[in-house]
N, C-alpha and C positions, 0 to 999 in steps of 0.2 A: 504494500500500500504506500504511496505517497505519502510527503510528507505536507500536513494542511498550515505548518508554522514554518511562516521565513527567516526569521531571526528573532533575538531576543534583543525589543525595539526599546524599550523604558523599560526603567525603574524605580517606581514610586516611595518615596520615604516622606513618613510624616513628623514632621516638625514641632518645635514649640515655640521658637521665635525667629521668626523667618529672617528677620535682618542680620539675623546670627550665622544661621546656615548659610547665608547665599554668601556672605562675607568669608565663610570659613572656606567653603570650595572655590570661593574666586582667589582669592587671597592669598589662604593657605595651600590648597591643593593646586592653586592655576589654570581651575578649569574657566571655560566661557561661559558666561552669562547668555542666556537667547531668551528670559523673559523672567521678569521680578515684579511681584507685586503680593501684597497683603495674605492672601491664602492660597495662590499657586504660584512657585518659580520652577522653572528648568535651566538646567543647566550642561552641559556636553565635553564629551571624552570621546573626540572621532564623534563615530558614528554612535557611542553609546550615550543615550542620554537618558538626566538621575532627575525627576519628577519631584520638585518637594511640595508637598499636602501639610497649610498650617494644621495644628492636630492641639485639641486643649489638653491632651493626656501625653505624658511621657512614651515615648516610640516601643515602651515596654510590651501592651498590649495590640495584637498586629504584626507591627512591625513592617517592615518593605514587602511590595506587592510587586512581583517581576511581569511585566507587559511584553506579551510573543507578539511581531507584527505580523500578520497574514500577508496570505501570497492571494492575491485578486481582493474583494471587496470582504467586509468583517458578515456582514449576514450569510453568505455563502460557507464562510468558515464553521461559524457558527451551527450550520444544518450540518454538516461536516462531520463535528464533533459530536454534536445531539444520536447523530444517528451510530457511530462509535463507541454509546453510554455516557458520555461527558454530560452531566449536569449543569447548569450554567446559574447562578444566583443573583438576584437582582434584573434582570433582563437585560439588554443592553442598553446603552443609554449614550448621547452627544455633550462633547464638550469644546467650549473654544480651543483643545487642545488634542481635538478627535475625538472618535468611538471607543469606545469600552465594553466587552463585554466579560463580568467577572466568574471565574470559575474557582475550586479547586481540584488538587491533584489528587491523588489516591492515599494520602497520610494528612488530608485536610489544609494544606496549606494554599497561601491563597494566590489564584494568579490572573491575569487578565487577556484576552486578546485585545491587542489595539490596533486601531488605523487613526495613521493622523489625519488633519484636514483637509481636504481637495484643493 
């Protein structure tokens, strides 16, 4: 069978104070900023980019959500997967920073397919 995941597109980490974080990866780590603002930044390593989700609770509970991007469109993916046994939670849903749709793995961890925005 094919493979219905193209890479591993994002990586979601949620925050407690976002001016903190996005200073620490620019800063300290050197990565690039491509978007800052109050409850969502990104930021990029190549082609890897780290999603920060302000978050009122310490990154204890959760923790980072790793984003697969699909190969053709997320709803295709998505019947893909459904038909495979993959559960999907929450339905999909759009963001100004793409499609989402959240799954997990086989040990409950949590992961998402994305596609960015057209």
């Amino acid at each position: 069978m094919a493979s219905k995941i193209k890479q591993i597109d994002a990586i979601w980490l949620p925050v407690t104070d976002m001016d903190r974080a996005v200073a620490f990866y620019r800063d300290t780590l050197g990565l690039e900023v491509l978007e800052h603002d109050g409850d969502w930044s990104e930021v990029t390593a190549g082609d890897q980019r780290i999603g920060l989700n302000s978050s009122e609770s310490p990154s204890g509970d959760g923790g980072a959500v790793i984003a697969f991007g699909v190969d053709g469109d997320i709803e295709s993916a998505v019947e893909a997967l459904q038909a495979d046994g993959v559960t999907f939670v929450d339905g999909l849903s759009e963001h100004p920073w793409g499609k989402i749709a959240p799954f997990k793995d086989s040990e409950g961890n949590d992961l998402q397919l994305y596609q960015p925005p057209a």
